[in-house]
C-alpha positions as CSV (number, residue, x, y, z in Angstrom):
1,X,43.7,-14.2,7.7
2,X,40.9,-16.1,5.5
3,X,41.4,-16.5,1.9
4,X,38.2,-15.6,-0.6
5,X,38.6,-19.2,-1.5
6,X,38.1,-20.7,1.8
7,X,35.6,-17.8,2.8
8,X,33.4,-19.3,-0.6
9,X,34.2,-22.6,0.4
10,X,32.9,-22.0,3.7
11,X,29.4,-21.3,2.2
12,X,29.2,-23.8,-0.2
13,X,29.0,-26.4,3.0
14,X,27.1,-24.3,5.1
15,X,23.3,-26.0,5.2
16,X,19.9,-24.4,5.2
17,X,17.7,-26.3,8.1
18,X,14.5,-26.6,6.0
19,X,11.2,-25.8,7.6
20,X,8.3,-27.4,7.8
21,X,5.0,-26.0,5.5
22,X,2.9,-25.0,8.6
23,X,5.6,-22.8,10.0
24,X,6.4,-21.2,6.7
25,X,2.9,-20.9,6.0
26,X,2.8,-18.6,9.9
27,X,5.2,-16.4,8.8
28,X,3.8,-15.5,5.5
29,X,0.4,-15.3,7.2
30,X,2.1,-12.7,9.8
31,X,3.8,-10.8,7.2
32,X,0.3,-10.6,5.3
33,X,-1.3,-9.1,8.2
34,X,0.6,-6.9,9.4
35,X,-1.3,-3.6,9.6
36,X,0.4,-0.8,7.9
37,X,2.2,2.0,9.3
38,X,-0.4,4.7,10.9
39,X,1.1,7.9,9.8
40,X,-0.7,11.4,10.3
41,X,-2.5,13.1,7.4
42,X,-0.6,16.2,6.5
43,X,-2.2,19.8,6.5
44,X,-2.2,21.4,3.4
45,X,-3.8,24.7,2.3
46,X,-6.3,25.5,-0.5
47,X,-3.2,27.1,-2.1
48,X,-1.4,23.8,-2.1
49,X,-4.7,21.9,-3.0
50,X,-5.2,24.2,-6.3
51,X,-1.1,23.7,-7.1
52,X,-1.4,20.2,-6.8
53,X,-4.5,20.1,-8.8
54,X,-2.7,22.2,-11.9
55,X,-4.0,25.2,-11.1
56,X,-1.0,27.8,-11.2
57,X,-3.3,30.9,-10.6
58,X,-4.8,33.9,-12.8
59,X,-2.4,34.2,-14.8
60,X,-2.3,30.0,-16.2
61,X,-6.0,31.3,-17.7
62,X,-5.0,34.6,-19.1
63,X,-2.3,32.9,-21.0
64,X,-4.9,29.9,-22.2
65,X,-7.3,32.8,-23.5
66,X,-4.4,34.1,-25.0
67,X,-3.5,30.9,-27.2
68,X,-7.0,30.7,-28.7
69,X,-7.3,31.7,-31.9
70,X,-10.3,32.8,-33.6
């Protein structure tokens, strides 16, 4: 069984190959363009719309006439 200290070890001496700019530079490129995910639009009714929007119904204006004062 491995000891932490020889698992640590083990990393400290483990090398990186570096790469060269040209290559790095075709990865990022491919990562840039990558399109996005195409996902479908969802259906949502006017009910949804108007909640989304604030609008809680009749009684949301009923209330705000309420609050005036005059």
């Amino acid at each position: 069984m491995a000891k932490i200290r020889d698992i640590m070890e083990f990393k400290r001496k483990k090398e990186k190959n570096p790469i060269c700019f040209a290559e790095h530079l075709k990865r990022a490129n491919d990562r840039y363009h990558k399109p996005p995910p195409i996902k479908p639009a969802e259906v949502m009714s006017i009910d949804q719309i108007k909640r989304l929007m604030g609008d809680t119904g009749s009684r949301q204006f009923l209330k705000d006439k309420g609050n005036v004062r005059k």
